[in-house]
Structures are given as structure tokens and as C-alpha cells.
C-alpha positions in Angstrom: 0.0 0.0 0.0 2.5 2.5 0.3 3.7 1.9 -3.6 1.1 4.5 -4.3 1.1 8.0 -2.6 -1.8 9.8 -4.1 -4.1 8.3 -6.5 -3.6 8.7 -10.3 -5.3 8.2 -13.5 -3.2 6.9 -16.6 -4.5 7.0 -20.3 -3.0 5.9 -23.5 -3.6 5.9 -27.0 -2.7 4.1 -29.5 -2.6 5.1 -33.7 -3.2 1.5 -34.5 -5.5 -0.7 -32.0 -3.9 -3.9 -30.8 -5.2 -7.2 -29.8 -6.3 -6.5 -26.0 -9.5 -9.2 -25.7 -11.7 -6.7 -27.1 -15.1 -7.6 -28.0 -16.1 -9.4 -31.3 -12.2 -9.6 -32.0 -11.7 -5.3 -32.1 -8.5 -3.9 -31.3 -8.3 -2.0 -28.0 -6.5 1.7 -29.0 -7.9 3.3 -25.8 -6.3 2.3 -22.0 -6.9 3.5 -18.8 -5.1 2.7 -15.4 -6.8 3.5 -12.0 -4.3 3.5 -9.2 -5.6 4.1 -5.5 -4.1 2.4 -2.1 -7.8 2.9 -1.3 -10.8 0.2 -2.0 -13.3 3.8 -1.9 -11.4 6.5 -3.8 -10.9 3.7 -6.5 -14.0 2.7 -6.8 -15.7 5.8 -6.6 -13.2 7.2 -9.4 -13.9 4.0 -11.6 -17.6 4.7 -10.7 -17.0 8.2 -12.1 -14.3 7.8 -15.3 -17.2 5.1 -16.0 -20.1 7.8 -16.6 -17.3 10.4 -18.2 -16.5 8.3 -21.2 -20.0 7.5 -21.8 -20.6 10.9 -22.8 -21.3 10.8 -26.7 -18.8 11.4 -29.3 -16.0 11.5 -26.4 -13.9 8.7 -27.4 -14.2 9.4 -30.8 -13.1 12.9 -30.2 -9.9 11.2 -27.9 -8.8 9.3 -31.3 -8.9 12.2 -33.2 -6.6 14.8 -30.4 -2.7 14.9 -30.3 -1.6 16.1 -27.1 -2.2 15.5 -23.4 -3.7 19.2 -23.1 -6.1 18.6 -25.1 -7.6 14.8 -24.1 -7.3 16.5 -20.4 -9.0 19.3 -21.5 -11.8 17.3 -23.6 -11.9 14.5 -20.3 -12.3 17.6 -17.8 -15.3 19.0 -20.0 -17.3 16.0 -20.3 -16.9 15.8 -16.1 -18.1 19.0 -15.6 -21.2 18.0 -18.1 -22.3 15.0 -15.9 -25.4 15.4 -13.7 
């Protein structure tokens, strides 16, 4: 447990999708790493990063940015949108 100091949020994106167990044999281009020494703050944050990239047109708009700004940016609005 004390690996981890504060909890963090890791995403990467890949040009070309690669074999990652994806559904109906897709390639995965999209990861995401959750890191919390805490059961709670993970799962809440899962809970929440969960309802964020359901909003529409949000992972098609991650493909299609080319720096961390911007995906930060694009992530941070589509929080702010949620209910």
C-alpha cells in the first residue's frame, strides 16, 4: 500500500488498435489505469471515469486529439457536463 502516494489516472492511445480481448475480436486503442491504495477513492473514481466516457462522441473525439492538453481538457469537460 505505500507503492502508491496519491491516487492517479493513466491513459494511453494508441494510432493502431492492438489485440487487447476486445469484443467481437476489435482492437483496443484506448487504455486507462486506475491507481488508488484505497478500495473507496478507487472505486468511486472508476464509478465516475465510467459515466465520463460514456458521454457521446468522447472517445471518438480522444482518437482524433494529439496532445495530453487537449484529451485533459476534452476529459475535464465532459466531467463538468455530468449530472
Amino acid at each position: 500500500p505505500t507503492l502508491i502516494g496519491d491516487p492517479f489516472i493513466l491513459m494511453g492511445i494508441t494510432p493502431q488498435g492492438i489485440p487487447f480481448g476486445g469484443p467481437r475480436g476489435q482492437l483496443t486503442d484506448i487504455f486507462v489505469l486506475l491507481a488508488s491504495c484505497e478500495d473507496s477513492g478507487h472505486l468511486q473514481a472508476l464509478a465516475r471515469f465510467s459515466r465520463v466516457i460514456q458521454t457521446p462522441g468522447l472517445i471518438a473525439d480522444l482518437r482524433d486529439m494529439e496532445t495530453p492538453e487537449e484529451i485533459w481538457d476534452r476529459i475535464h469537460l465532459a466531467e463538468q457536463e455530468l449530472p
